[in-house]
N, C-alpha and C positions, 0 to 999 in steps of 0.2 A: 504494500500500500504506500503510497506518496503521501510522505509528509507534509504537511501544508504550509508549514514554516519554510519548508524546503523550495516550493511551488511561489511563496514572496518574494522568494531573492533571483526567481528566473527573471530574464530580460525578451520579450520576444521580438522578433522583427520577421517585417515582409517585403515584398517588393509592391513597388506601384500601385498595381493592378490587385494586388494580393493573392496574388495563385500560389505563388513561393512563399509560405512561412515557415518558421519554427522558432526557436528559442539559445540563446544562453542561457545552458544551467549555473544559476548561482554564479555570475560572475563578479569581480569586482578588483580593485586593484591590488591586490595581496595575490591573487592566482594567475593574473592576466597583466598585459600591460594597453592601457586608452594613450596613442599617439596620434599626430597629425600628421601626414605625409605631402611633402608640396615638388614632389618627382614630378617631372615633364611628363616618364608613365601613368601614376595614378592621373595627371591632369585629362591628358589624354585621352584615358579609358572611360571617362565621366564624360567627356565633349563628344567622342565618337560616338556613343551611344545615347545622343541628347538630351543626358542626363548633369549637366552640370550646374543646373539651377537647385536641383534637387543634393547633390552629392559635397561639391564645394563651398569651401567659404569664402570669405574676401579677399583672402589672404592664396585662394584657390588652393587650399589645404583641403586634401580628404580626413579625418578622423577616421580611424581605424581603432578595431581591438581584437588583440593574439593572443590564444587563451591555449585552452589543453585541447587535441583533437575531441577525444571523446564528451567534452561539456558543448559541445556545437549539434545541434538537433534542426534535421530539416523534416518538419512535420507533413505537411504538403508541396504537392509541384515539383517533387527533384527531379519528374520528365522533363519540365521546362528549364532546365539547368542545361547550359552553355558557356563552354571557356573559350577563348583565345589566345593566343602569345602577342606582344608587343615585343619593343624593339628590345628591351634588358631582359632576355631570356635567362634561367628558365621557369620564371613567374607568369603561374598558371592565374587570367585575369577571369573570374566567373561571372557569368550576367543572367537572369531571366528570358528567356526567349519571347516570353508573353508578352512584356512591357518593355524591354530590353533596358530594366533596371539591374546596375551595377553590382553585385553582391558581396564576393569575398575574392580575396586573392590566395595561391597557393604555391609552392615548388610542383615542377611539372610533373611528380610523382610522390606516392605518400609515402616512398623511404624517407625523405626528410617528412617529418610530419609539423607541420605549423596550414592554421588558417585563420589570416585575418578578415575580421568582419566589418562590413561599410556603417557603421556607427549610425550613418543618415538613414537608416532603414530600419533604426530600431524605436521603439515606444518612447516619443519625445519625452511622454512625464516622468519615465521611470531610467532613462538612461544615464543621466546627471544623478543622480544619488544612486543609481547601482556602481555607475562605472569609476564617479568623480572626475575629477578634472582631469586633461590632457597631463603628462610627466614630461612631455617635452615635443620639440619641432622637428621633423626630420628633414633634409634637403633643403633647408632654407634660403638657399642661394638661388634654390629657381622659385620661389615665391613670389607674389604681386604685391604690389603696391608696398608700406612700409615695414620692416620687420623687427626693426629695433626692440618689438616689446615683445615679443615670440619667445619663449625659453628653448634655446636651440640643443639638439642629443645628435651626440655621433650614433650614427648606425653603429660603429664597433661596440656601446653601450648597447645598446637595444637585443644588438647579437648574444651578447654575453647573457645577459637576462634570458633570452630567447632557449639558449641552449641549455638551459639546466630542465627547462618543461619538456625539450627535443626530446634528450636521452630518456627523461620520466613515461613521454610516448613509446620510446623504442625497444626501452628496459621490461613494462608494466605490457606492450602489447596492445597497448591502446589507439597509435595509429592506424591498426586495421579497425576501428571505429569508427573513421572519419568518414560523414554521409557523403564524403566528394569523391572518393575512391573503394576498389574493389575490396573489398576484405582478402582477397585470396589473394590477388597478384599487384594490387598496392597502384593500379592502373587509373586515370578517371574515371568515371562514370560515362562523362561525353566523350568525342573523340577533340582535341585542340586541333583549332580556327587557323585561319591564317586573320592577322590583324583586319578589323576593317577598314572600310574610309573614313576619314571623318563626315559627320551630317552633311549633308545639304554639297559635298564635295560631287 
């Protein structure tokens, strides 16, 4: 039986349209880390797929959050789940096919096992007190407008944290839980895209 205590601290999110939902289980900044990513990639993946009104901020930073494979639950719609590769392979870029809302990012296979989630796709009221605030700015050199007040983190930090939850996937067995990959042979789900165009290109 599910705890109910357990069932307040989930986060859910969907796309768009809402065909693709599910949840973080129990996330929050003790298990996971809430960053901003302001990569010409994430820019990119948000504009090609007409989503950057929705996805970016002003700063045209995605927020993101990279948890444990296994606390990521896709409840409905993982037929309508679609990846691509962009130009910094080999980050597997995931979107909605129905709304062609942006979802999560991944390595092109779940031997590395991490997925980050598009923050903009989750329960506005409950994402700020589940997640807390950003821990810092990644890529801030390709940002807009002014950044002076951004709290800026080397990737090599982010890695560092990242990889103690990696080995906890790979150690524990739990990467073959991620609902983006095979259990058996650690493969997508979809088969990966070639990049699109940008809109209206």
């Amino acid at each position: 039986m599910t705890n109910r205590n357990e069932e307040g601290r989930d986060l859910a999110f969907a796309c768009a349209c809402g065909a693709v939902s599910g949840k973080l289980v129990a996330p929050g900044p003790g298990v996971g880390d809430h960053v901003v990513c302001h990569c010409t990639d994430c820019q990119a993946f948000a504009t090609r797929l007409g989503a950057a009104e929705r996805i970016l901020d002003r700063h045209a930073g995605t927020a993101l959050y990279q948890g444990r494979c296994a606390t990521i639950r896709v409840d409905t719609g993982r037929e309508q789940l679609r990846c691509m590769h962009l130009a910094r392979k080999p980050t597997l870029r995931w979107y909605a096919a129905c709304c062609d809302t942006p979802m999560f990012n991944t390595y092109k296979n779940g031997r590395i096992p991490y997925i980050t989630v598009l923050v903009a796709n989750c329960d506005p009221d409950r994402r700020d007190p589940l997640l807390g605030p950003p821990i810092g700015h990644l890529f801030t050199d390709e940002a807009a407008g002014d950044v002076s007040c951004l709290k800026r983190m080397p990737m090599r930090t982010l890695m560092w944290r990242f990889s103690r939850r990696m080995i906890a996937d790979m150690v524990s067995g739990d990467r073959r839980r991620s609902p983006l990959f095979d259990p058996a042979t650690l493969d997508p789900i979809a088969p990966p895209q070639p990049a699109r165009a940008p809109e209206g290109a």
